[in-house]
DONU-8885 format. One line per field, with one value per residue (C-alpha): residue number from 1; x negated, y negated, z. Coordinates in Angstrom, 2 decimals. Layout:
<guvexs>
lummar	(NUM | ...)
u	(X | ...)
v	(Y | ...)
w	(Z | ...)
</guvexs>
This chain:
<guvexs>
lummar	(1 | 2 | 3 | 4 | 5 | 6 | 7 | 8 | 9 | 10 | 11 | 12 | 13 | 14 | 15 | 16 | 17 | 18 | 19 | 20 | 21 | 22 | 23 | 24 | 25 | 26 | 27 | 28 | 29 | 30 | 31 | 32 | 33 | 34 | 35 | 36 | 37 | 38 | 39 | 40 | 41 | 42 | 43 | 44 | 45 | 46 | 47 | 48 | 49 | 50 | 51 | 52 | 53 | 54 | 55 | 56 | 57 | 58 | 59 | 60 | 61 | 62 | 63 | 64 | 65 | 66 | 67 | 68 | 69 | 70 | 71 | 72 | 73 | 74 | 75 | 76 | 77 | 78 | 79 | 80 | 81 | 82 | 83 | 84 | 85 | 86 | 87 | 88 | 89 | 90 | 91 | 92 | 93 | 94 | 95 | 96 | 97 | 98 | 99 | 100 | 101 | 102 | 103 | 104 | 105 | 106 | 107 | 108 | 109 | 110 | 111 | 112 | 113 | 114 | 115 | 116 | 117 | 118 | 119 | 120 | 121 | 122 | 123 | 124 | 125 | 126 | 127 | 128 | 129 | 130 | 131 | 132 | 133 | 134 | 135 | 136 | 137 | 138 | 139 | 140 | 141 | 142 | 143 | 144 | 145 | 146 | 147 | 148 | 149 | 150 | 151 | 152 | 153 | 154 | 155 | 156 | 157 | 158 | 159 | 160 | 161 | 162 | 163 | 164 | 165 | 166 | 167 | 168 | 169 | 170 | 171 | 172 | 173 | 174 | 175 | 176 | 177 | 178 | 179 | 180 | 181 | 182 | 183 | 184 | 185 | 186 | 187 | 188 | 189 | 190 | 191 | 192 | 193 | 194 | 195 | 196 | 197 | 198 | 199 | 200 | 201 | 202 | 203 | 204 | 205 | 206 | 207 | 208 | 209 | 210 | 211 | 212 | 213 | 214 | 215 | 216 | 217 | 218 | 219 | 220 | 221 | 222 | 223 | 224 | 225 | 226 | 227 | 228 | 229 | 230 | 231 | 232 | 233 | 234 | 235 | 236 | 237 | 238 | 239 | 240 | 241 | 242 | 243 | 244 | 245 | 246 | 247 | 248 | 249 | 250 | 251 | 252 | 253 | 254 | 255 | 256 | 257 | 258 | 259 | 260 | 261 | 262 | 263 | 264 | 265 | 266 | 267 | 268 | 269 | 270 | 271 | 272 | 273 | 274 | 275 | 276 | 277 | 278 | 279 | 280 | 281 | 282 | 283 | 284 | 285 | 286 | 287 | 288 | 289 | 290 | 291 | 292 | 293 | 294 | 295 | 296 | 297 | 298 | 299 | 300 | 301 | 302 | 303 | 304 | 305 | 306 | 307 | 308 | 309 | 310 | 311 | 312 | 313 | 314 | 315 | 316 | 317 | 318 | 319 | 320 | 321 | 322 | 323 | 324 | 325 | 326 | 327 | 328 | 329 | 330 | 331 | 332 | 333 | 334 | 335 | 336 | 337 | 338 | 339 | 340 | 341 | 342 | 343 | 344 | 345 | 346 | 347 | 348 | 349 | 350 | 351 | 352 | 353 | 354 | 355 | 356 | 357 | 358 | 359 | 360 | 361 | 362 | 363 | 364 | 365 | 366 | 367 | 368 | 369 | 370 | 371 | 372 | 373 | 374 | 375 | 376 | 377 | 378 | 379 | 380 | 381 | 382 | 383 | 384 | 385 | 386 | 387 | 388 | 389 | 390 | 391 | 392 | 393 | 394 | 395 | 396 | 397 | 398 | 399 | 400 | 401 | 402 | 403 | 404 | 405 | 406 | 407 | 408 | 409 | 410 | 411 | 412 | 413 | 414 | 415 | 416 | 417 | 418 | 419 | 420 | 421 | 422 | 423 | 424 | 425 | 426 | 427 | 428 | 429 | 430 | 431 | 432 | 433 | 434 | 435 | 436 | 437 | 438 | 439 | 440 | 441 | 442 | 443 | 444 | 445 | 446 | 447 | 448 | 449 | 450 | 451 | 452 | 453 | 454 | 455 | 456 | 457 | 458 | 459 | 460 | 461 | 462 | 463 | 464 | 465 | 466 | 467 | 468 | 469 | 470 | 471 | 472 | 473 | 474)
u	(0.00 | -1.39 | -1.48 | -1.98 | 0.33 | 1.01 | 3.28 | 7.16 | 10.48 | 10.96 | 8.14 | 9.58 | 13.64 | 15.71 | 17.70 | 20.70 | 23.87 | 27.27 | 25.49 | 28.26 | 26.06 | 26.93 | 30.78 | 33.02 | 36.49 | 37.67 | 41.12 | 41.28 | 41.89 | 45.51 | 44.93 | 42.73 | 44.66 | 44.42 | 45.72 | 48.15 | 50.50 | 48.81 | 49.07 | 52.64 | 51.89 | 53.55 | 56.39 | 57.52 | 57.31 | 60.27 | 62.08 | 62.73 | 63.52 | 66.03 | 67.38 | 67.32 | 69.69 | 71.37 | 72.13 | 72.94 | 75.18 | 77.06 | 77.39 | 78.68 | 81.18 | 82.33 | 82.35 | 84.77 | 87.22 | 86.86 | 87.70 | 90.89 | 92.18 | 92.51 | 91.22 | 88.88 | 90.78 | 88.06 | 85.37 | 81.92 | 81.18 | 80.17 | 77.22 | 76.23 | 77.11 | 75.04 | 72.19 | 72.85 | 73.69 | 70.35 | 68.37 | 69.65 | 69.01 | 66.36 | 63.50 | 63.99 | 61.87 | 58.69 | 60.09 | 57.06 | 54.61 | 55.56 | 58.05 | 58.14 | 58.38 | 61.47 | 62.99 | 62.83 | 63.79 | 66.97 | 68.14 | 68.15 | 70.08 | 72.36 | 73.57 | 74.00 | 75.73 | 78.18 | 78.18 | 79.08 | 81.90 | 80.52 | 83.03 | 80.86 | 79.85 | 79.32 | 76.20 | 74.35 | 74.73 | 73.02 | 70.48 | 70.06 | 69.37 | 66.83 | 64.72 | 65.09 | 63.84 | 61.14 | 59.56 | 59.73 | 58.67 | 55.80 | 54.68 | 50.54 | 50.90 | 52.98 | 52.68 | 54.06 | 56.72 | 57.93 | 57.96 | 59.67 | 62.92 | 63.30 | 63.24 | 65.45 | 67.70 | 68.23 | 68.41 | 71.35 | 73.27 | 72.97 | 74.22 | 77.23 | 77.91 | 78.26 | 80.70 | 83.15 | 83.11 | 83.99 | 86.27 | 87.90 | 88.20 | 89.58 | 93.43 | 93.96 | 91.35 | 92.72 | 96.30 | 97.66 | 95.61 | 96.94 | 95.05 | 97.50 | 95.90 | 92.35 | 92.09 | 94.07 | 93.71 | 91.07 | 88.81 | 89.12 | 88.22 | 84.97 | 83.80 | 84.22 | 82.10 | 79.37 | 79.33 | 78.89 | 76.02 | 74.61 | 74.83 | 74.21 | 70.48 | 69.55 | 70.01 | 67.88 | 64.95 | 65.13 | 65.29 | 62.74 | 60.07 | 60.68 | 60.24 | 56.94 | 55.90 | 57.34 | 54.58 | 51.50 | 51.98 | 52.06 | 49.06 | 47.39 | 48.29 | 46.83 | 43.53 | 42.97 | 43.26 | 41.05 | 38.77 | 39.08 | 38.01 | 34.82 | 34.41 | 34.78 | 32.48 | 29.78 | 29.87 | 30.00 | 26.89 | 25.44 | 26.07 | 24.35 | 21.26 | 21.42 | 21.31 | 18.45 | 16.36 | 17.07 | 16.23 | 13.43 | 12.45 | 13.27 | 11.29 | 8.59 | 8.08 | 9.02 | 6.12 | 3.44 | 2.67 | 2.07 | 0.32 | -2.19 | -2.55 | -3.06 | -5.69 | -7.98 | -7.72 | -8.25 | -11.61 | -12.56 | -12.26 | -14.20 | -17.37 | -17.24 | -17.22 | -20.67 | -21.50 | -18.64 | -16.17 | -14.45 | -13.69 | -13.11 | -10.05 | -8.41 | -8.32 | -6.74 | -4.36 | -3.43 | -3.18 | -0.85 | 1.35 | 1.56 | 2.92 | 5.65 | 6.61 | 6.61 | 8.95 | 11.40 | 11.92 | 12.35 | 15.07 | 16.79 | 16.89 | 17.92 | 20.59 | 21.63 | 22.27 | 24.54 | 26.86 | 27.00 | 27.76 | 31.05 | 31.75 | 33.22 | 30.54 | 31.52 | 33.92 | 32.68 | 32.16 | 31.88 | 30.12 | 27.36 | 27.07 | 27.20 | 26.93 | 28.80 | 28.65 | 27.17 | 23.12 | 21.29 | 19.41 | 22.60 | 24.11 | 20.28 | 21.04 | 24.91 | 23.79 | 20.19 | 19.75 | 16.83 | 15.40 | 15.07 | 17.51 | 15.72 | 12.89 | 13.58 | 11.23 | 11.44 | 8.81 | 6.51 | 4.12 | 4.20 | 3.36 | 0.55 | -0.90 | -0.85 | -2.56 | -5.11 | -5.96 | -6.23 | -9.22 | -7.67 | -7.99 | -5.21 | -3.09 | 0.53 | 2.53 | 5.97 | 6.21 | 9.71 | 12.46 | 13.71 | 17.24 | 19.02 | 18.70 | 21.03 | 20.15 | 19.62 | 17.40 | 15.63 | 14.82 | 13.52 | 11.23 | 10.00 | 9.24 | 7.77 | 4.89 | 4.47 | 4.31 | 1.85 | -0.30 | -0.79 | -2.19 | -4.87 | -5.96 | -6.03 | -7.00 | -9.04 | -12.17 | -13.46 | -14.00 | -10.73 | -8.45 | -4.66 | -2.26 | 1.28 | 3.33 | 6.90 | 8.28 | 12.04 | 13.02 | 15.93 | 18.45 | 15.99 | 13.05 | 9.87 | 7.21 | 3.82 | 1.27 | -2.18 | -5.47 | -9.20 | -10.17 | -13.54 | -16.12 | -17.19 | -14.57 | -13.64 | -11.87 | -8.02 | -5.71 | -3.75 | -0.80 | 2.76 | 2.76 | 6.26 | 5.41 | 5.39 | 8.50 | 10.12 | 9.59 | 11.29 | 14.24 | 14.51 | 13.86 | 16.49 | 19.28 | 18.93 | 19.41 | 15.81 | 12.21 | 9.50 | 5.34 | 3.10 | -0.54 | -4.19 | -5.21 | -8.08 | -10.22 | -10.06 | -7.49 | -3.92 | -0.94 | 2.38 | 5.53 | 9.37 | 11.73 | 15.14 | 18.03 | 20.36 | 24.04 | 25.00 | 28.24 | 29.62 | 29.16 | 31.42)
v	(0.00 | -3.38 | -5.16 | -8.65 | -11.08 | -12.31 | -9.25 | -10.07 | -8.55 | -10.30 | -8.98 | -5.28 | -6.72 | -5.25 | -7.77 | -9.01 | -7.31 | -8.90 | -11.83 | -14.18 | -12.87 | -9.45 | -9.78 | -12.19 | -12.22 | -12.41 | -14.34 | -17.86 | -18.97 | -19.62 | -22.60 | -24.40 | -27.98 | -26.25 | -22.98 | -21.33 | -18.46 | -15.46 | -15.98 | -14.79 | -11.62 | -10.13 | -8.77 | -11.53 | -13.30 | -10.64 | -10.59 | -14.13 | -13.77 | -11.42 | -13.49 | -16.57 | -14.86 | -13.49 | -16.61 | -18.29 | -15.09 | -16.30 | -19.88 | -18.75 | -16.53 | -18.83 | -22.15 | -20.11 | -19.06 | -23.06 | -23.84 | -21.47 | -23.16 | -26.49 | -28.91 | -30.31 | -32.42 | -32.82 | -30.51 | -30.72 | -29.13 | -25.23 | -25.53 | -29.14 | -26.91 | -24.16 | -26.30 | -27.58 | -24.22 | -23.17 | -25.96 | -25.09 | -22.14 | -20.24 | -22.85 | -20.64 | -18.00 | -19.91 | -21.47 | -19.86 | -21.03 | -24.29 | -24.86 | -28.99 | -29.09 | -26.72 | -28.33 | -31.77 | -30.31 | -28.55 | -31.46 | -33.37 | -30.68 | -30.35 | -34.45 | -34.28 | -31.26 | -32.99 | -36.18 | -34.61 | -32.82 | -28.91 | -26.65 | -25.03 | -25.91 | -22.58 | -21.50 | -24.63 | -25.42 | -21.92 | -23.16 | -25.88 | -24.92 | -21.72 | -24.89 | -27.25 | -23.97 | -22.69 | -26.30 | -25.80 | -21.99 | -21.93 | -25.60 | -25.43 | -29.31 | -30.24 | -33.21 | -33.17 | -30.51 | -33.11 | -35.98 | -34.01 | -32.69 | -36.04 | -37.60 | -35.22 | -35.18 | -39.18 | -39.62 | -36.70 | -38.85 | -41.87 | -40.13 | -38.77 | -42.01 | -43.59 | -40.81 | -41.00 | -45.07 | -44.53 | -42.23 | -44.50 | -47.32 | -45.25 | -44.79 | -42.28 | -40.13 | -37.47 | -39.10 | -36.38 | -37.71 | -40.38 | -43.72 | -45.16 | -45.80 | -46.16 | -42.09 | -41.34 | -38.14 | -39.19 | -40.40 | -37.22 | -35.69 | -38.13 | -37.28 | -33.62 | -33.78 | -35.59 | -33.71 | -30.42 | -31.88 | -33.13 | -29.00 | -28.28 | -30.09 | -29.56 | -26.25 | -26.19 | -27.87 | -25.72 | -22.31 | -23.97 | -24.95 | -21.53 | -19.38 | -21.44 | -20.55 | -17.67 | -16.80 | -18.65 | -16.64 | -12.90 | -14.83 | -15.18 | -11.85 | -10.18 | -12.75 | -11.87 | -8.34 | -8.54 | -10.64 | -7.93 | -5.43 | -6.82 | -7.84 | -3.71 | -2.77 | -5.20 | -3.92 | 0.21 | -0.87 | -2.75 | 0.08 | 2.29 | 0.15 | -0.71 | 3.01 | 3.81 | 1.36 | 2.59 | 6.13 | 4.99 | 3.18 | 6.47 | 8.96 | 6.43 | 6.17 | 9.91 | 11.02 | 8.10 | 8.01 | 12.22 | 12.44 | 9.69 | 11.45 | 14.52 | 13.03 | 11.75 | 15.16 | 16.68 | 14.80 | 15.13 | 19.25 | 18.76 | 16.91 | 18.92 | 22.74 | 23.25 | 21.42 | 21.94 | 24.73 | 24.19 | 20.46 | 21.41 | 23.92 | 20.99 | 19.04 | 21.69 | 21.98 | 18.48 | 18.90 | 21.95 | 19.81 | 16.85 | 18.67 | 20.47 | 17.45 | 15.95 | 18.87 | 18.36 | 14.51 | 15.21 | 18.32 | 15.41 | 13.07 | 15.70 | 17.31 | 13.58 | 13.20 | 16.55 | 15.59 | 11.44 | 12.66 | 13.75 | 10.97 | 7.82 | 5.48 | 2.32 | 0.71 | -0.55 | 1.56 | -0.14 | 3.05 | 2.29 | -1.75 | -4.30 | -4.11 | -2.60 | 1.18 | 1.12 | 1.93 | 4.91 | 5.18 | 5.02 | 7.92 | 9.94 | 9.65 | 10.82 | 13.74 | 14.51 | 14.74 | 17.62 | 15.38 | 11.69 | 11.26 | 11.89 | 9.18 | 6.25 | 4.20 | 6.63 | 8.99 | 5.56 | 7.41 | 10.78 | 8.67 | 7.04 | 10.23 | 11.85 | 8.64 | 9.30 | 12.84 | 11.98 | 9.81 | 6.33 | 4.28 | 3.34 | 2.17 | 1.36 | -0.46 | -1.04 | -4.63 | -5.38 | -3.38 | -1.24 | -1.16 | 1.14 | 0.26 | 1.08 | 4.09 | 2.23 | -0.54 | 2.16 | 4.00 | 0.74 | -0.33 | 3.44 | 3.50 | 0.29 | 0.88 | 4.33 | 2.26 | -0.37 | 2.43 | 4.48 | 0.85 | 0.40 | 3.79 | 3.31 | -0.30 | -0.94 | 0.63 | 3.87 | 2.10 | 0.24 | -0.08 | -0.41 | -1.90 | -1.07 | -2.57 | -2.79 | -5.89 | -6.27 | -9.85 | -11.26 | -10.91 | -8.94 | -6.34 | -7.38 | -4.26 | -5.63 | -3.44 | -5.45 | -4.54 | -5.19 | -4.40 | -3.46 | -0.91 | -0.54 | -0.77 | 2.72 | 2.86 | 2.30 | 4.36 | 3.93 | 1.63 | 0.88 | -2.31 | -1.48 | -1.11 | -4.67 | -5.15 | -1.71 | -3.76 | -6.94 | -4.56 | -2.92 | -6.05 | -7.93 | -5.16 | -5.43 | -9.59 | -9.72 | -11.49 | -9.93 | -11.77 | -9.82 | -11.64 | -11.10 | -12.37 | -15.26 | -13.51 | -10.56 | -7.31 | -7.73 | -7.72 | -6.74 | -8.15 | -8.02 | -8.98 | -8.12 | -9.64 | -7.46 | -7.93 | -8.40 | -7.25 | -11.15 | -11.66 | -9.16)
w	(0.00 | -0.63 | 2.23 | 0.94 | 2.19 | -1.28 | -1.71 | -1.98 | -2.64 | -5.39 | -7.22 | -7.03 | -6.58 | -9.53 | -11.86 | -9.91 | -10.68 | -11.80 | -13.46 | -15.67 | -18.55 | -18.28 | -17.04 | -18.26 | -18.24 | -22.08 | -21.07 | -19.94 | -16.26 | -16.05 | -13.41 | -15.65 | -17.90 | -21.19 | -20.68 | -23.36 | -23.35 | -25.37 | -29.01 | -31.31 | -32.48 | -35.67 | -33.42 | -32.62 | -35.66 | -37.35 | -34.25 | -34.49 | -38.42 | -37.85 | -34.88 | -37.33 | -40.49 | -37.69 | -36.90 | -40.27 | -41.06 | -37.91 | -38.64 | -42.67 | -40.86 | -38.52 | -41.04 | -42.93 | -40.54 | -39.10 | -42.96 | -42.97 | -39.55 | -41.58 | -38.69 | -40.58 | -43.19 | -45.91 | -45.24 | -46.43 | -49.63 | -49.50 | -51.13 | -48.85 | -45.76 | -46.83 | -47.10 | -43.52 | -41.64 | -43.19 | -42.06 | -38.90 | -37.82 | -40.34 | -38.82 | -35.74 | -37.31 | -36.58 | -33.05 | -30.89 | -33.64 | -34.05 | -31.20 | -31.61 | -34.92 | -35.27 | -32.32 | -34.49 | -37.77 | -35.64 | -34.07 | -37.49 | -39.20 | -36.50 | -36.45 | -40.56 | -40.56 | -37.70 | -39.70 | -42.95 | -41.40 | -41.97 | -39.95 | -37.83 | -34.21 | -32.38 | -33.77 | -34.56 | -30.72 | -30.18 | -32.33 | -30.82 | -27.01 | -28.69 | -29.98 | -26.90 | -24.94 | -26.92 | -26.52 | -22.64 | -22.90 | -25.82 | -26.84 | -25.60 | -25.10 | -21.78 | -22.84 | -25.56 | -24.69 | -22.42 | -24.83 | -27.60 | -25.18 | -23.23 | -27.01 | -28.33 | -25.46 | -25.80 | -29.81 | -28.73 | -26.19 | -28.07 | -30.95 | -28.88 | -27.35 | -30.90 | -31.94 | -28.65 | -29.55 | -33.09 | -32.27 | -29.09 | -31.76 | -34.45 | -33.68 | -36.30 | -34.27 | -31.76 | -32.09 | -29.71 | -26.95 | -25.13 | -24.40 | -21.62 | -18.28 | -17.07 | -16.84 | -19.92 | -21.65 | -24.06 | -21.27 | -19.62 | -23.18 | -23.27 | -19.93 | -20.13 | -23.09 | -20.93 | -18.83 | -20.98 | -22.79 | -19.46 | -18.55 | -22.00 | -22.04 | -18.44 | -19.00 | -21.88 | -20.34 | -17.17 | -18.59 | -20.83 | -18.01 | -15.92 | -19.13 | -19.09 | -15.45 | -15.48 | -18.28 | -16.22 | -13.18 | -15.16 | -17.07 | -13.31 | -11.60 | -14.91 | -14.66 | -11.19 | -11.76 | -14.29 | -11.62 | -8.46 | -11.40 | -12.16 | -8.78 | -8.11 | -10.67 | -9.33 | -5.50 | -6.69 | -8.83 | -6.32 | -4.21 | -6.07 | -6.34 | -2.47 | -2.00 | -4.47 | -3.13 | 0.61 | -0.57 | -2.22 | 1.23 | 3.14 | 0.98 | 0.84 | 4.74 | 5.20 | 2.80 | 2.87 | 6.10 | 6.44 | 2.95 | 4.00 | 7.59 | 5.84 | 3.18 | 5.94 | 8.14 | 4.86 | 3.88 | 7.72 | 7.81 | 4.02 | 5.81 | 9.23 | 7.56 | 7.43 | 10.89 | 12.91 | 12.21 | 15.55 | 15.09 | 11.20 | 11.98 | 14.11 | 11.41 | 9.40 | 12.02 | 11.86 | 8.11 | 8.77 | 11.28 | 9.08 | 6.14 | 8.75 | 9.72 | 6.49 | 5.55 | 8.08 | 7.60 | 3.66 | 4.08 | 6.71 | 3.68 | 1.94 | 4.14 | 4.36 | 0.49 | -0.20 | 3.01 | 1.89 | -2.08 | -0.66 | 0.77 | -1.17 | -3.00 | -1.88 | 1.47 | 4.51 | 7.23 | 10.70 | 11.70 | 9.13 | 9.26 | 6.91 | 3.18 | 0.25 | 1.32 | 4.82 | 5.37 | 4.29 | 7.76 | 9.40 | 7.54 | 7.96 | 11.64 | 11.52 | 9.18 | 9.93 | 13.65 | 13.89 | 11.08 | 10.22 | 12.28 | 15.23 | 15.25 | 17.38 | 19.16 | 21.96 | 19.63 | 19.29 | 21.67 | 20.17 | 17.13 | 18.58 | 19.59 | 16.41 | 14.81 | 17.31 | 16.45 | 12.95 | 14.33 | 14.49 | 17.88 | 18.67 | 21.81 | 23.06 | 25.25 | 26.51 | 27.56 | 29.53 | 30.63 | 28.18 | 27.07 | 24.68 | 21.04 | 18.11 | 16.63 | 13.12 | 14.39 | 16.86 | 13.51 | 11.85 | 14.24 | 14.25 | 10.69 | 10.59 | 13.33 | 11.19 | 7.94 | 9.53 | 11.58 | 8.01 | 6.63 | 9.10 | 8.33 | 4.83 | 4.63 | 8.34 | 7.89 | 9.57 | 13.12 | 13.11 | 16.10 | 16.43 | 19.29 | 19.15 | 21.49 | 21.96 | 23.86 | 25.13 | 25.23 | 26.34 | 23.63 | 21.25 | 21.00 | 19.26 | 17.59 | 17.05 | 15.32 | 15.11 | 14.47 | 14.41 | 10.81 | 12.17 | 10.58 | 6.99 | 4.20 | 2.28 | -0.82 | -0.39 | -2.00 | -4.49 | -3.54 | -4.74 | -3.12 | -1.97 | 2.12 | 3.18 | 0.95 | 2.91 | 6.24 | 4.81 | 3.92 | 7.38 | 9.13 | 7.30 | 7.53 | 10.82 | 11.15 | 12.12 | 10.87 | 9.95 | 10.33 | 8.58 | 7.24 | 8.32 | 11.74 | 11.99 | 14.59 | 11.99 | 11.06 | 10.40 | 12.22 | 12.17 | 14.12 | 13.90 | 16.20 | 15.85 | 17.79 | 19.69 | 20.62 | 24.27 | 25.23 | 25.88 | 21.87 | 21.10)
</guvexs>
């Protein structure tokens, strides 16, 4: 492991997950100015053909039996009211494409085909309120969609209003309805027809606007569904990563710290077999009990992985901490107690001792009174003194000398691993460079800091300090 303090997670931290360039949501934010309704599709196109000669089939059929009633004393000619009906209804097959436009071309059609007297009133009002609500329910432009109905509705009134007064000053007009009295007959006529376009265009405009909103808010349950989706996708493949890097981290510190051990017991038995075969054998013992244990932490990791691939990917766990699918250690000590799970700072000493035999000075010491630890944060500070022990054996020199000591503040606990970095300099192993970065990880899981940099007087050191929860924060 490189030990220079140069080292950071960000040199070995994988490309961020989730990033705008690799998700985006293809559909616009409904709660943005600008948003549209989804565009008219083919569909709906022919369905509002069909509804349109539906339409003008309707208002031929019912001109003629309005012709055969007589009320209409000189009628408009067939071919003149043909043109009109027309005019007002077949627009209506492009009313979601060009909702203003038809509105306007509608509510032309529909005063000259009242002017010139064509029998027909049923269907051109139909026509009429479709337009006025496709503005409300499809025109892009609010604006606009506002502007057009409020102008239509008042070039409509006035229009009306003109009528009633030609018709209130013509006395061959309605001459069954009496105009005797302040409430005569024909007001009562005049106001019920004010009050049924009042209805008439109100109507319009509100079915209109809540066609509209109606639209927005599927358009922003479906956006936001869309949103938790990729919001999904990004934690079960953060997930994943969190848990391949906290493998790698596990397997690392499970197998670095024995392999070196057993490299240096190896190269000591290599130099002491023709001189002393008693001191020689212990180091092949040590060699022997390194790889054991080296064994049994890897079938814990393991043992770990088979029981957590039956378990659901991603959730959090309050049994395993924070973060998208709990942490590995965690799960290593709920599944791998004869194993990994096993090492806690209560084995520090044990630790020690082996580092010792392998022909490392090295010391520790509990400063404070101890108080039980979580099992995940006793397992990080474990691996950490292991991590920085194995680097003053590789990197110290042969004479090197290591103090562990484990202090319990008030309100954390504090590992320092320092050494001397005395003796001559051997060749360091190969290194991944991922150790120091490991110890950032565990550190950090855990809420804590981590100082790790050479000394002045000489050697390196080692310290994190992790906070611990009282009862009273709970």
């Amino acid at each position: 492991m490189d030990r220079s303090p140069t080292t950071t997670e960000a040199d070995v931290a994988p490309r961020a997950l989730g990033e705008p360039s690799e998700l985006v949501v293809a559909a616009p934010d409904p709660d943005q100015p600008g948003w549209r309704r989804e565009a008219v599709g083919p569909d709906q196109v022919r369905n509002d053909a069909a509804v349109a000669g539906a339409l003008l089939v309707g208002a031929l059929l019912s001109m003629v039996l309005q012709r055969t009633t007589g009320f209409y004393g000189e009628p408009a000619e067939g071919w003149v009211a043909l043109l009109c009906l027309a005019a007002a209804t077949l627009p209506l097959a492009l009313r979601r494409r060009y909702p203003s436009a038809v509105a306007v071309v509608i509510t032309v059609a529909f005063v000259v085909t009242a002017e010139l007297l064509v029998p027909e009133t049923l269907f051109i009002n139909i026509t009429l309120f479709m337009a006025l609500y496709t503005v409300g329910a499809w025109e892009p432009d609010r604006r606009r969609a506002t502007a057009v109905r409020l102008g239509i509705v008042v070039v409509m009134f006035a229009w009306l209003i003109i009528s009633l007064f030609r018709s209130v000053t013509d006395p061959d007009s309605m001459p069954d309805l009496s105009r005797a009295g302040v409430f005569s007959p024909l007001v009562a006529f005049m106001l019920i027809q004010l009050l049924t376009n009042i209805l008439y265009f109100a109507g319009a405009y509100w079915f209109g606007d809540h066609a509209w909103a109606s639209a927005r808010e599927r358009a922003r349950t479906a956006y936001r569904g869309r949103l938790l989706q990729i919001e999904r996708q990004v934690v079960e493949q953060q997930a994943v990563t969190l848990e391949r890097l906290r493998l790698a981290r596990e397997l690392h510190d499970a197998v670095a710290h024995h392999v070196s051990m057993m490299g240096v017991q190896a190269a000591a038995a290599r130099t002491l077999l023709g001189t002393d075969l008693e001191r020689a054998a212990r180091a092949l013992e040590q060699v022997e009990d390194s790889a054991r244990q080296s064994i049994d932490e890897l079938q814990g990791v393991l043992g770990m992985l088979r029981e957590t691939a039956r378990e659901p990917a991603t959730g959090d766990d309050p049994a395993l901490g924070e973060g998208p699918a709990g942490d590995l250690t965690a799960r290593v000590g709920r599944h791998a107690p004869d194993g990994v799970g096993s090492l806690s700072v209560e084995r520090l000493p044990e630790l020690v001792e082996r580092t010792v035999e392998a022909g490392l000075g090295a010391t520790y010491q509990v400063v404070g009174d101890p108080v039980p630890l979580p099992p995940l944060v006793s397992l990080n500070l474990y691996r950490i003194a292991q991590e920085a022990l194995t680097n003053t054996r590789k990197h110290g020199g042969v004479r090197a000398r290591a103090d562990v000591r484990l202090r319990y503040l008030p309100g954390a606990v504090e590992l320092e691993v320092a050494d001397d970095g005395a003796g001559g300099r051997r060749a360091s192993t190969p290194s991944s460079g991922l150790g120091l970065v490991g110890m950032r990880e565990r550190v950090a899981a855990d809420g804590g800091t981590l100082e790790a940099g050479p000394r002045q007087r000489g050697g390196f050191l080692v310290r994190a300090q992790v906070p611990l929860r009282s009862d009273r924060d709970d």
